[in-house]
Jmol script that loads the backbone (N, CA, C; Angstrom):
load data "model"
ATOM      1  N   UNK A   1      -5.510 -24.317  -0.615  1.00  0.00           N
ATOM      2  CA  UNK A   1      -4.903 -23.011  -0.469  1.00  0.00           C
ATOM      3  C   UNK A   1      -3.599 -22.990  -1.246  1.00  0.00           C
ATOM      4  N   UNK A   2      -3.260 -21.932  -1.632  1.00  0.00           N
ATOM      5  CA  UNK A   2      -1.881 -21.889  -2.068  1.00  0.00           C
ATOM      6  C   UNK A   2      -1.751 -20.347  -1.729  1.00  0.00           C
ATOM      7  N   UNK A   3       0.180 -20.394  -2.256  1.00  0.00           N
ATOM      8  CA  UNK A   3       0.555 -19.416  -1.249  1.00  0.00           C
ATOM      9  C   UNK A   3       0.877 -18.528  -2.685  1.00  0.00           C
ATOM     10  N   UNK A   4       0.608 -17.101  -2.698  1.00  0.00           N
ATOM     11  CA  UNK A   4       1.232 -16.304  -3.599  1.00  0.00           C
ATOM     12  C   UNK A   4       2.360 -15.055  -2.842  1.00  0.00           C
ATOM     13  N   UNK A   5       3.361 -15.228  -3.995  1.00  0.00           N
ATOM     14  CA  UNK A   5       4.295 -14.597  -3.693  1.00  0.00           C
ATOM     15  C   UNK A   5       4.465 -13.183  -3.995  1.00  0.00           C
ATOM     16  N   UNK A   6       4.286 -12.447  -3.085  1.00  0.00           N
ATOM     17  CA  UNK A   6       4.243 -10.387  -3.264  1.00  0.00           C
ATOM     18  C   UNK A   6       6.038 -10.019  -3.631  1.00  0.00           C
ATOM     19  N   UNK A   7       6.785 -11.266  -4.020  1.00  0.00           N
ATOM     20  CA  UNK A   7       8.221 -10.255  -4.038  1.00  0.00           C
ATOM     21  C   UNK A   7       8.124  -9.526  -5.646  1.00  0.00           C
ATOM     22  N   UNK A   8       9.215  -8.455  -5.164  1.00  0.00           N
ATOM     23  CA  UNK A   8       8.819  -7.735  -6.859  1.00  0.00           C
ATOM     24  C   UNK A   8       9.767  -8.834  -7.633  1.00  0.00           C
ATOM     25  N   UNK A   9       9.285  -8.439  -9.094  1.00  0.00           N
ATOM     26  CA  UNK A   9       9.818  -8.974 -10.089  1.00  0.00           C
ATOM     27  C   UNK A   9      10.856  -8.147 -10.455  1.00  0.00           C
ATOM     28  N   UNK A  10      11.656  -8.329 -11.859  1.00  0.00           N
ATOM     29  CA  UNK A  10      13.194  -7.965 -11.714  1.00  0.00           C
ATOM     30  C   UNK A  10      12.295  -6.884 -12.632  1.00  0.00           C
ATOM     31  N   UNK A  11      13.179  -5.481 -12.367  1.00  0.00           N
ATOM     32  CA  UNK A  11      12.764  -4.415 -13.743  1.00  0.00           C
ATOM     33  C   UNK A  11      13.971  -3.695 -14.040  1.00  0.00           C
ATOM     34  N   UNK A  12      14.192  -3.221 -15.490  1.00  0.00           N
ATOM     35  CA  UNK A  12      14.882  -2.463 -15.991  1.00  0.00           C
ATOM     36  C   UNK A  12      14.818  -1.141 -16.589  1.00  0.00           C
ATOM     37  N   UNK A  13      16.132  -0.682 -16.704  1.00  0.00           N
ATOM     38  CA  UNK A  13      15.747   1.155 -16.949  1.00  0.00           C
ATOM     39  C   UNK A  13      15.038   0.915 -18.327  1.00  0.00           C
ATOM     40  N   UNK A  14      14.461   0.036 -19.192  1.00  0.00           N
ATOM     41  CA  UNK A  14      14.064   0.016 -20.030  1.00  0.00           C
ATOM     42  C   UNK A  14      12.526  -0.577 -20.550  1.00  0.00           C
ATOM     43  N   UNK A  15      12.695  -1.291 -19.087  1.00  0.00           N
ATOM     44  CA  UNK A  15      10.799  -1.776 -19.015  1.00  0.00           C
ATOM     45  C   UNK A  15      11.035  -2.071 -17.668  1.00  0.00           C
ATOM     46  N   UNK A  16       9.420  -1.831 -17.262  1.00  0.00           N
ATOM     47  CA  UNK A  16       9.306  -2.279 -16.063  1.00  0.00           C
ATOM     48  C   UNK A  16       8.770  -4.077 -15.631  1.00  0.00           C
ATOM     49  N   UNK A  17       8.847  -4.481 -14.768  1.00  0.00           N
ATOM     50  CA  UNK A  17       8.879  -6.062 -14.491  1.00  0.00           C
ATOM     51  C   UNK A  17       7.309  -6.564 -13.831  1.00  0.00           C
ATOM     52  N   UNK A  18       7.262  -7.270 -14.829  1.00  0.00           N
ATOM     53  CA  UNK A  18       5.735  -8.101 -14.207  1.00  0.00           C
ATOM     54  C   UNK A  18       6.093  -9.554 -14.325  1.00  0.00           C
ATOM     55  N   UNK A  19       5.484 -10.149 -13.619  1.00  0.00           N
ATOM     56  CA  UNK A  19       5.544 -11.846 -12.731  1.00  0.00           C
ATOM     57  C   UNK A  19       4.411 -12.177 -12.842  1.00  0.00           C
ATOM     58  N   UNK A  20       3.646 -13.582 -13.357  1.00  0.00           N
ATOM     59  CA  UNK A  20       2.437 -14.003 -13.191  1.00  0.00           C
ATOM     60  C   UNK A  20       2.632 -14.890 -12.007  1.00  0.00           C
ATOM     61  N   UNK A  21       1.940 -14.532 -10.821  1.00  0.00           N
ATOM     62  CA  UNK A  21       1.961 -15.366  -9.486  1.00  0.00           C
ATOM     63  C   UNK A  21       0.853 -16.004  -9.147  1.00  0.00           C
ATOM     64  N   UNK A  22      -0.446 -16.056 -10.048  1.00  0.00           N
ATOM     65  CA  UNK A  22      -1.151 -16.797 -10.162  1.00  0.00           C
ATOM     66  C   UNK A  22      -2.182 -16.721 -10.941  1.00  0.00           C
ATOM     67  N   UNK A  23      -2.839 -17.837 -11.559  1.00  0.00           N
ATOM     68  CA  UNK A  23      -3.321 -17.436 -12.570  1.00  0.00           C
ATOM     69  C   UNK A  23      -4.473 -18.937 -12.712  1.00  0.00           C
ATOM     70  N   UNK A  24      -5.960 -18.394 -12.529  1.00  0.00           N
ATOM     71  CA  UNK A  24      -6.233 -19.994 -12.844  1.00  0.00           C
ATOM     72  C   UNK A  24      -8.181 -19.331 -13.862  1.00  0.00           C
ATOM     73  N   UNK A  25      -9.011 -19.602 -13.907  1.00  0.00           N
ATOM     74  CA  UNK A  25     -10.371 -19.533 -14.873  1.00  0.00           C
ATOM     75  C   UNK A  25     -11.007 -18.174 -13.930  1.00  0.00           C
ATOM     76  N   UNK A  26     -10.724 -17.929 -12.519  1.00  0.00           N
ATOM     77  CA  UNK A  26     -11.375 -17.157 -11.878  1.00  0.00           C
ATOM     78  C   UNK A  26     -10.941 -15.866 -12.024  1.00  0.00           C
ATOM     79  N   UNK A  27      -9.094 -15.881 -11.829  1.00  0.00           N
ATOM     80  CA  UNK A  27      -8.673 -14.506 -11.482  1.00  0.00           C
ATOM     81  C   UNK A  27      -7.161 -14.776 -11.785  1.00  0.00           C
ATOM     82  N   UNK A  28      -6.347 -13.721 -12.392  1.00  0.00           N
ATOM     83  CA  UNK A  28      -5.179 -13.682 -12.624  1.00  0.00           C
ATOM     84  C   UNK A  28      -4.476 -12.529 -11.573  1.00  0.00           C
ATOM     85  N   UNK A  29      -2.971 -13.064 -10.946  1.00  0.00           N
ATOM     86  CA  UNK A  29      -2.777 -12.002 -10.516  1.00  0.00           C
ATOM     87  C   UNK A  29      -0.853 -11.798 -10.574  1.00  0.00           C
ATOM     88  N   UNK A  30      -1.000 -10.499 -11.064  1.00  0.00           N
ATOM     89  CA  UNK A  30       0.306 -10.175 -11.333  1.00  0.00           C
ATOM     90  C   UNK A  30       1.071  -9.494 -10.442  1.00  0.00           C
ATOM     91  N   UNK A  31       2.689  -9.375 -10.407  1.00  0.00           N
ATOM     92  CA  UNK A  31       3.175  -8.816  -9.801  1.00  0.00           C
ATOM     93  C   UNK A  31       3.593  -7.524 -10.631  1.00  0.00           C
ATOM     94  N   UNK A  32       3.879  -6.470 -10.355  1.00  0.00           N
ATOM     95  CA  UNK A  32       4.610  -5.287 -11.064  1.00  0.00           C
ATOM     96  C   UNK A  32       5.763  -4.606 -10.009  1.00  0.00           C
ATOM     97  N   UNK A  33       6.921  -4.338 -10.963  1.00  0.00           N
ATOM     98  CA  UNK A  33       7.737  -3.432 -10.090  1.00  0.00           C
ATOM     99  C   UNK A  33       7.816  -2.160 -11.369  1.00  0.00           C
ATOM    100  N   UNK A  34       7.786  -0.972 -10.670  1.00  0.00           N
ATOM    101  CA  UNK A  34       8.182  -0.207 -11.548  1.00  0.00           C
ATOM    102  C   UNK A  34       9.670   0.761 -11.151  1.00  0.00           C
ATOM    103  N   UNK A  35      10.387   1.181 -11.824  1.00  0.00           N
ATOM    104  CA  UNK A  35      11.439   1.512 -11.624  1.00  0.00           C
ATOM    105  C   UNK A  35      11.439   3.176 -11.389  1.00  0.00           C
ATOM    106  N   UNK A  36      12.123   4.276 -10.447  1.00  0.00           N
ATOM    107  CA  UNK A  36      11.626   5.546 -10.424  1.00  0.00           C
ATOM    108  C   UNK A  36      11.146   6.000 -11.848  1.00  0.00           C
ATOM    109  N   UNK A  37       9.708   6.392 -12.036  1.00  0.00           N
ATOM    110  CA  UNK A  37       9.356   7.818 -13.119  1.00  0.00           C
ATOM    111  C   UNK A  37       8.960   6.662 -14.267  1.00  0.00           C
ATOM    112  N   UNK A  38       8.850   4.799 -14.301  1.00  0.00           N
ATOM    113  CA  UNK A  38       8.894   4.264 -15.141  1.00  0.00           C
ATOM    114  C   UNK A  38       6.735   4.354 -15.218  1.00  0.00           C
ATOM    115  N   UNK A  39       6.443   3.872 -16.361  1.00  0.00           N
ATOM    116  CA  UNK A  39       4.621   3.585 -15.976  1.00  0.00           C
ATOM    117  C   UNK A  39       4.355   2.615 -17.204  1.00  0.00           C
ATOM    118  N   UNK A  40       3.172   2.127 -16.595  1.00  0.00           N
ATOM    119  CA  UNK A  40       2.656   1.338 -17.616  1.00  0.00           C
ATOM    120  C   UNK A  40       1.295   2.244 -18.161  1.00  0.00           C
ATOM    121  N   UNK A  41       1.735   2.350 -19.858  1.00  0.00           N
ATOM    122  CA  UNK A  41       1.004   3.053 -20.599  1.00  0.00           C
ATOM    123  C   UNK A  41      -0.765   2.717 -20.041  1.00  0.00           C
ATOM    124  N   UNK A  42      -1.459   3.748 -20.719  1.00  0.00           N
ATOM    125  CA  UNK A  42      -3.001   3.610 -20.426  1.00  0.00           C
ATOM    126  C   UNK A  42      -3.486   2.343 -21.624  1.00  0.00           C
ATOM    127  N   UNK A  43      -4.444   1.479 -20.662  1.00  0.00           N
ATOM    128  CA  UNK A  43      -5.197   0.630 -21.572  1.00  0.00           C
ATOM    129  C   UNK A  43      -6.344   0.205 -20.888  1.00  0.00           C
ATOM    130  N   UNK A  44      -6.827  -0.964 -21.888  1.00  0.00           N
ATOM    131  CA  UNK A  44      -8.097  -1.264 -20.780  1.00  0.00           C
ATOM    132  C   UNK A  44      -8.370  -2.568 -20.664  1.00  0.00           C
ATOM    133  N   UNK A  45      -9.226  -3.546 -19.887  1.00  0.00           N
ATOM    134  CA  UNK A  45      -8.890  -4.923 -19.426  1.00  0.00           C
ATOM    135  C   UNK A  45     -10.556  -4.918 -19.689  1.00  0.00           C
ATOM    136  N   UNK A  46     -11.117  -6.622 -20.125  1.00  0.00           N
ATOM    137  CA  UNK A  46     -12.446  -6.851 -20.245  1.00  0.00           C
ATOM    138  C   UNK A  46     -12.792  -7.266 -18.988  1.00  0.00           C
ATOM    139  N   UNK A  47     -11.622  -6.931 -17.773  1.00  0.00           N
ATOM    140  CA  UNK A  47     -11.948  -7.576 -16.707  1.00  0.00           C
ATOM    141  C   UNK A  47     -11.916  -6.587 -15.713  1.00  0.00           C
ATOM    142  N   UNK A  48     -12.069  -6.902 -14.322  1.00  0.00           N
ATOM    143  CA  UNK A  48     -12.442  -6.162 -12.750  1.00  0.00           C
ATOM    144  C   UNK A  48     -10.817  -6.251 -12.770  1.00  0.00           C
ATOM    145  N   UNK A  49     -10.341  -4.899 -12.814  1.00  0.00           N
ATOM    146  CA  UNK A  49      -8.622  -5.367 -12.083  1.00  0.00           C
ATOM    147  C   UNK A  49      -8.672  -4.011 -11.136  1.00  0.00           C
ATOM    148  N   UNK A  50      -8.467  -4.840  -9.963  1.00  0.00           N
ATOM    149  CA  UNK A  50      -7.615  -4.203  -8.477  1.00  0.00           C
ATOM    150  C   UNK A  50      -6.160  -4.289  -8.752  1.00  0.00           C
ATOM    151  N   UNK A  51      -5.643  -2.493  -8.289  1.00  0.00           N
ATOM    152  CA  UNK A  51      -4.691  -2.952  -7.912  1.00  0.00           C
ATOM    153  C   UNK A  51      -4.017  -2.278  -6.211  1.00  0.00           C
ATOM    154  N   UNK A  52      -2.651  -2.900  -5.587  1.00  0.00           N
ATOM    155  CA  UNK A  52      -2.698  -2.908  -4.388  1.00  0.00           C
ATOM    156  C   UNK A  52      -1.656  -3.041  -4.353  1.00  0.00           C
ATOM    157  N   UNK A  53      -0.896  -1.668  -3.936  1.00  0.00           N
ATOM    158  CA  UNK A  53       0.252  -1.394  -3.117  1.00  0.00           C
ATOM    159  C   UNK A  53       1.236  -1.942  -2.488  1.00  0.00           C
ATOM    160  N   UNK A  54       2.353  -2.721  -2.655  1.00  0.00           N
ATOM    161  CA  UNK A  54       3.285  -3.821  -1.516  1.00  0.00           C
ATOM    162  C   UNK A  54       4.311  -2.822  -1.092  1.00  0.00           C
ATOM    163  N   UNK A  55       4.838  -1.574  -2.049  1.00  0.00           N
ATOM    164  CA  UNK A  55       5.650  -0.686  -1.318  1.00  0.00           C
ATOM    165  C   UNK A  55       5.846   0.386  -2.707  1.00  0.00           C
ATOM    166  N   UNK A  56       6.448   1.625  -2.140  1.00  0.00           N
ATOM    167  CA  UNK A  56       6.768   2.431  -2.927  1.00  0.00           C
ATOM    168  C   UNK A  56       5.301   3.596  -3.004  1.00  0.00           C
ATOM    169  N   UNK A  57       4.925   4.145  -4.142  1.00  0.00           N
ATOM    170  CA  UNK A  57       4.390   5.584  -4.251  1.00  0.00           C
ATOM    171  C   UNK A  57       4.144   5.240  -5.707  1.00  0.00           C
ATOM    172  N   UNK A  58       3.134   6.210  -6.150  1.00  0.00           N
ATOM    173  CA  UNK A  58       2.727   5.864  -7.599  1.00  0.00           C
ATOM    174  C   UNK A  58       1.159   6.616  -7.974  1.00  0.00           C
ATOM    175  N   UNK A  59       1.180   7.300  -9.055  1.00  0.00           N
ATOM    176  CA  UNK A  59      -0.096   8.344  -9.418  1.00  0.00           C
ATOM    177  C   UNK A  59      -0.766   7.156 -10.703  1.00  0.00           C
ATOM    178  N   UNK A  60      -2.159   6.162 -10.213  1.00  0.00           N
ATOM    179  CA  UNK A  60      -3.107   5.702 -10.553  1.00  0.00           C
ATOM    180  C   UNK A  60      -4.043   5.940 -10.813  1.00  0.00           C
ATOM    181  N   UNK A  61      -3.872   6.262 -12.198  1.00  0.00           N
ATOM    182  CA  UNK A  61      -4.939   6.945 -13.284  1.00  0.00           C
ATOM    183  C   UNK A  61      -6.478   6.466 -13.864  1.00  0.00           C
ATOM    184  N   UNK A  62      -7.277   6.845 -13.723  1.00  0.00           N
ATOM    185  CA  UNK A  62      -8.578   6.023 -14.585  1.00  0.00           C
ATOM    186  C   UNK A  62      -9.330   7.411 -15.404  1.00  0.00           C
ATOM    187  N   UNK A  63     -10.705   6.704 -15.434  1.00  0.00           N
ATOM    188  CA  UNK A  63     -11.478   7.645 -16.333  1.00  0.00           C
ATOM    189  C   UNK A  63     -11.978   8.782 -15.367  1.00  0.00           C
ATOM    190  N   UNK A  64     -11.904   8.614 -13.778  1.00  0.00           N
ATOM    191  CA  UNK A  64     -12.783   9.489 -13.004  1.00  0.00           C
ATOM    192  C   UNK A  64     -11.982  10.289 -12.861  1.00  0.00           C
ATOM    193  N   UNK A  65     -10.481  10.036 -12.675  1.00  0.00           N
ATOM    194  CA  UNK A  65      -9.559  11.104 -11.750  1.00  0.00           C
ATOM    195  C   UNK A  65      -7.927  10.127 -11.976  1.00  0.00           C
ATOM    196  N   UNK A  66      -7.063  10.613 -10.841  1.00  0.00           N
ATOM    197  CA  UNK A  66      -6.311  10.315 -10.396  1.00  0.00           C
ATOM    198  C   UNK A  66      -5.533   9.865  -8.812  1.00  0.00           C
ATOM    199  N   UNK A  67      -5.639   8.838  -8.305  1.00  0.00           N
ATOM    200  CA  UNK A  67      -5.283   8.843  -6.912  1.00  0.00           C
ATOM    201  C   UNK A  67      -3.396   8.548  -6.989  1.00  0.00           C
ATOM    202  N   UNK A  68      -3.152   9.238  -5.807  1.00  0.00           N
ATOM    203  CA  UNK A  68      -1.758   8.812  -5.801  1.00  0.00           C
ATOM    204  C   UNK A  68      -1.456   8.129  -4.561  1.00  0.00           C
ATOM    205  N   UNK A  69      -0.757   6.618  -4.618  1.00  0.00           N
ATOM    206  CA  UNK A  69      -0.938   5.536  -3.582  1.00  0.00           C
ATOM    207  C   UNK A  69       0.168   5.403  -2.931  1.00  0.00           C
ATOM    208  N   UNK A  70       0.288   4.896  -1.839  1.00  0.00           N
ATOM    209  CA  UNK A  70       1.446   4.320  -1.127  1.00  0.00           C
ATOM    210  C   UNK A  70       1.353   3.361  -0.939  1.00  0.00           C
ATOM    211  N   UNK A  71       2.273   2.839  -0.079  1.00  0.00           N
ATOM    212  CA  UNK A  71       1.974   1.550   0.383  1.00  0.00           C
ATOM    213  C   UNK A  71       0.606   1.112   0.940  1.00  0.00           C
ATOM    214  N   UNK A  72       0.102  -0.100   0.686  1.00  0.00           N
ATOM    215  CA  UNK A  72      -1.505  -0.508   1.809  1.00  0.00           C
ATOM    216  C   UNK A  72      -2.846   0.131   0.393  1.00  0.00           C
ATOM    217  N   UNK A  73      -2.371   0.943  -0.133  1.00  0.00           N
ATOM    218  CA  UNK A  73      -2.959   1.462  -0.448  1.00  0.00           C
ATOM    219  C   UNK A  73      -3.849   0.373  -1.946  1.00  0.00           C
ATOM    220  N   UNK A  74      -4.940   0.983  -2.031  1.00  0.00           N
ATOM    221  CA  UNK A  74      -5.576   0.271  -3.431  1.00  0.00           C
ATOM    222  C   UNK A  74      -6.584   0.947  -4.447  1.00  0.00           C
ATOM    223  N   UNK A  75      -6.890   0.439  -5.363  1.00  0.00           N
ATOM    224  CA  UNK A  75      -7.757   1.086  -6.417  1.00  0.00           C
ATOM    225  C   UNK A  75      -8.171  -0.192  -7.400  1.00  0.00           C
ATOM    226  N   UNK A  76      -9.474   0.168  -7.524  1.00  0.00           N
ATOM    227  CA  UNK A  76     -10.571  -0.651  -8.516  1.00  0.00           C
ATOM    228  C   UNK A  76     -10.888   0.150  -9.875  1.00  0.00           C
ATOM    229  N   UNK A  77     -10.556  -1.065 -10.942  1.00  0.00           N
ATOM    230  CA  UNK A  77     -10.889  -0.301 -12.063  1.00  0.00           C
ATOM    231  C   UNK A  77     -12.036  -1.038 -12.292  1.00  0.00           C
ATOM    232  N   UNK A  78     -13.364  -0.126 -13.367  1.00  0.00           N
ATOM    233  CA  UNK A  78     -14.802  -1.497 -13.838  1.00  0.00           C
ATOM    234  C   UNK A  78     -13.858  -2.290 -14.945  1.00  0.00           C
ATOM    235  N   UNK A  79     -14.568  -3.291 -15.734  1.00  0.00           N
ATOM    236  CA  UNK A  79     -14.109  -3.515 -16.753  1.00  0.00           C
ATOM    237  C   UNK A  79     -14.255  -2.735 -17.665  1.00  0.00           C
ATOM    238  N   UNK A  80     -13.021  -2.618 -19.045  1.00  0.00           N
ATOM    239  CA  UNK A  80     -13.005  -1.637 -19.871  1.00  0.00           C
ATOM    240  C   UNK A  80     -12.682  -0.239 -19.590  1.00  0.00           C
ATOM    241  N   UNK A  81     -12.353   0.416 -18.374  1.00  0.00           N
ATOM    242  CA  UNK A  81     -12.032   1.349 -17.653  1.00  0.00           C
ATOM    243  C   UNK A  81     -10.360   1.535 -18.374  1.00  0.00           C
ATOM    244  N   UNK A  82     -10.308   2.586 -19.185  1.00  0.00           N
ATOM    245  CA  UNK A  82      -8.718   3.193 -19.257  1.00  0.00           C
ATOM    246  C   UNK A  82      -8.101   3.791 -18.009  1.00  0.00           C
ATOM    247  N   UNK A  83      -7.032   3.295 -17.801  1.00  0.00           N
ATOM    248  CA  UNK A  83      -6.484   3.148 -16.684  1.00  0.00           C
ATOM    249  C   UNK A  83      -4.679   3.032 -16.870  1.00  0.00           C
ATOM    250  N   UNK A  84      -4.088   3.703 -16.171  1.00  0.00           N
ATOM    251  CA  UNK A  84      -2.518   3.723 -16.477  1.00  0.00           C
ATOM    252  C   UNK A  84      -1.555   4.269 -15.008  1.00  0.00           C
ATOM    253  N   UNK A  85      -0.614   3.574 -14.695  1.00  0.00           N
ATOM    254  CA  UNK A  85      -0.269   4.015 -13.345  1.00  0.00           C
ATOM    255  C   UNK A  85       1.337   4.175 -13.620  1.00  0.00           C
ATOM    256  N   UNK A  86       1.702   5.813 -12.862  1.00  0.00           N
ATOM    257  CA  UNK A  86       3.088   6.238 -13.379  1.00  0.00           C
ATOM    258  C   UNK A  86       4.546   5.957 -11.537  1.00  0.00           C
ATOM    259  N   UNK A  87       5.073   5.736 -11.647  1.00  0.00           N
ATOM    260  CA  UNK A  87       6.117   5.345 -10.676  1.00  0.00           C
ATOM    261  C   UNK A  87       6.471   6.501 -10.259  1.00  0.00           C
ATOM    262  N   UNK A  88       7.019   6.965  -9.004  1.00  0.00           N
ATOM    263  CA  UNK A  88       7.236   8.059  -8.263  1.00  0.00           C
ATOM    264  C   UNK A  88       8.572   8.055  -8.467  1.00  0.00           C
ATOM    265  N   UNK A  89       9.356   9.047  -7.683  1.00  0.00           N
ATOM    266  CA  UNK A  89      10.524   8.775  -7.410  1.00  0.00           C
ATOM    267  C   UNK A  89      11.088   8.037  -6.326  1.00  0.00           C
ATOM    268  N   UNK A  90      10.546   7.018  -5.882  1.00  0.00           N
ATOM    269  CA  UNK A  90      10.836   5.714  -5.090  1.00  0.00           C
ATOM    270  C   UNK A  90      10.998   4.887  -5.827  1.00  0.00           C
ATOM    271  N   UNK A  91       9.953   4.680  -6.721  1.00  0.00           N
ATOM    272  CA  UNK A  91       9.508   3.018  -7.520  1.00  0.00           C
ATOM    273  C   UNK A  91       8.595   3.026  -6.825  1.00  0.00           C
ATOM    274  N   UNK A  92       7.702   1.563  -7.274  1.00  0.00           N
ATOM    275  CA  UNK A  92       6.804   1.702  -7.236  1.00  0.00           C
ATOM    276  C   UNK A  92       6.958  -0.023  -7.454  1.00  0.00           C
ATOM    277  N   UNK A  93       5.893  -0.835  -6.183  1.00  0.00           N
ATOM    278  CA  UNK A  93       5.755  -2.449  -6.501  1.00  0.00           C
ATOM    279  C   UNK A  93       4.276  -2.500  -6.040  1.00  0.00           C
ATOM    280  N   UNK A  94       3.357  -3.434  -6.863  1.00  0.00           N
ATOM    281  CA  UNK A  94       1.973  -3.120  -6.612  1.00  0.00           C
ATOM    282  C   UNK A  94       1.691  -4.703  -7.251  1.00  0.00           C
ATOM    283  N   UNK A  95       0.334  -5.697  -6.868  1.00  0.00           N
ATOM    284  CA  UNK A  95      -0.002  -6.751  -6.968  1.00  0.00           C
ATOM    285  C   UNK A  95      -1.483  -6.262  -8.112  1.00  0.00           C
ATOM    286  N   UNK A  96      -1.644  -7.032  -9.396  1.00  0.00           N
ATOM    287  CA  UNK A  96      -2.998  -6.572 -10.015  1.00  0.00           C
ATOM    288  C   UNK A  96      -3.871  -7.754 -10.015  1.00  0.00           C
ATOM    289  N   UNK A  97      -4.873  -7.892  -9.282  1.00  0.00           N
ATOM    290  CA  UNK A  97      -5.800  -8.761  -9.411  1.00  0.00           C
ATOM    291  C   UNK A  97      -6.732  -8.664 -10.334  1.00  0.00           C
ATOM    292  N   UNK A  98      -6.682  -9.353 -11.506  1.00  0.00           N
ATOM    293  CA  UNK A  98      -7.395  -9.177 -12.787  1.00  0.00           C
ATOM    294  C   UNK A  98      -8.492 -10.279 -12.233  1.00  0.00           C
ATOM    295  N   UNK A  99     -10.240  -9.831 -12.815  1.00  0.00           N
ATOM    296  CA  UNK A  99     -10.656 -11.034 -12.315  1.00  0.00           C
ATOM    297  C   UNK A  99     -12.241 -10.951 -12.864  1.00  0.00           C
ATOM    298  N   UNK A 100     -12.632 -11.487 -14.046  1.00  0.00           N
ATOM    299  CA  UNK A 100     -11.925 -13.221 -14.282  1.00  0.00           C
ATOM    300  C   UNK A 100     -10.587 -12.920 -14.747  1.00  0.00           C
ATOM    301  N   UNK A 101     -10.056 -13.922 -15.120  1.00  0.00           N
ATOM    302  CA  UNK A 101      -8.883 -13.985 -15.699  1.00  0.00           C
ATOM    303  C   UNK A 101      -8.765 -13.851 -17.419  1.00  0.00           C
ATOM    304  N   UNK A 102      -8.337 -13.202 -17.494  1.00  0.00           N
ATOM    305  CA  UNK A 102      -8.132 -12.870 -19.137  1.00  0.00           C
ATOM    306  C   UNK A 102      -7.495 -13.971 -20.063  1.00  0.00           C
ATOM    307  N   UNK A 103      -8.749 -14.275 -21.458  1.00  0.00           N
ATOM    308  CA  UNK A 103      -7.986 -15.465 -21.475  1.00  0.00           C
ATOM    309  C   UNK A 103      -7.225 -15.320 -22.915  1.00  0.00           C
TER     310      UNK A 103
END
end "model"
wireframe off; spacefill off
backbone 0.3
color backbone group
């Protein structure tokens, strides 16, 4: 077992902050903080990435729609799925389980 760590990573008014908190052949998983109104542009992953809420608010974009999350909250992208998630006026800290792991 090992233990992964949900604290946010550091972010600035100029990018937002991601942390690799674990990462091994199966599944990568990142931390993100985003800063109020900050987002990470739309792209797409050859992989299954979840992502999942640790605190804050945030409008999580794909090809079907848009959900807007809170805390607890989660969303599955397929692989190759364009996908882009924008920060509220809270911020926004969320865990992405990429999986396999992108190599």
């Amino acid at each position: 077992m090992k233990a992964i760590s949900a604290e946010a990573p550091e972010a600035t008014s100029e990018r937002y902050g991601t942390r690799i908190v674990h990462q091994d052949a199966n599944a990568r998983v990142v931390a993100f903080r985003l800063l109020p109104g900050q987002e990470v542009p739309a792209h797409r992953s050859g992989s299954t990435v979840i992502l999942s809420v640790v605190s804050g608010r945030g409008t999580f974009r794909g090809e079907e729609g848009e959900q807007i999350l809170g805390t607890g909250g989660a969303v599955a992208y397929a692989p190759g799925e364009l996908h882009s998630v924008h920060a509220s006026e809270e911020g926004l800290h969320f865990l992405a389980i990429i999986a396999p792991s992108p190599r």
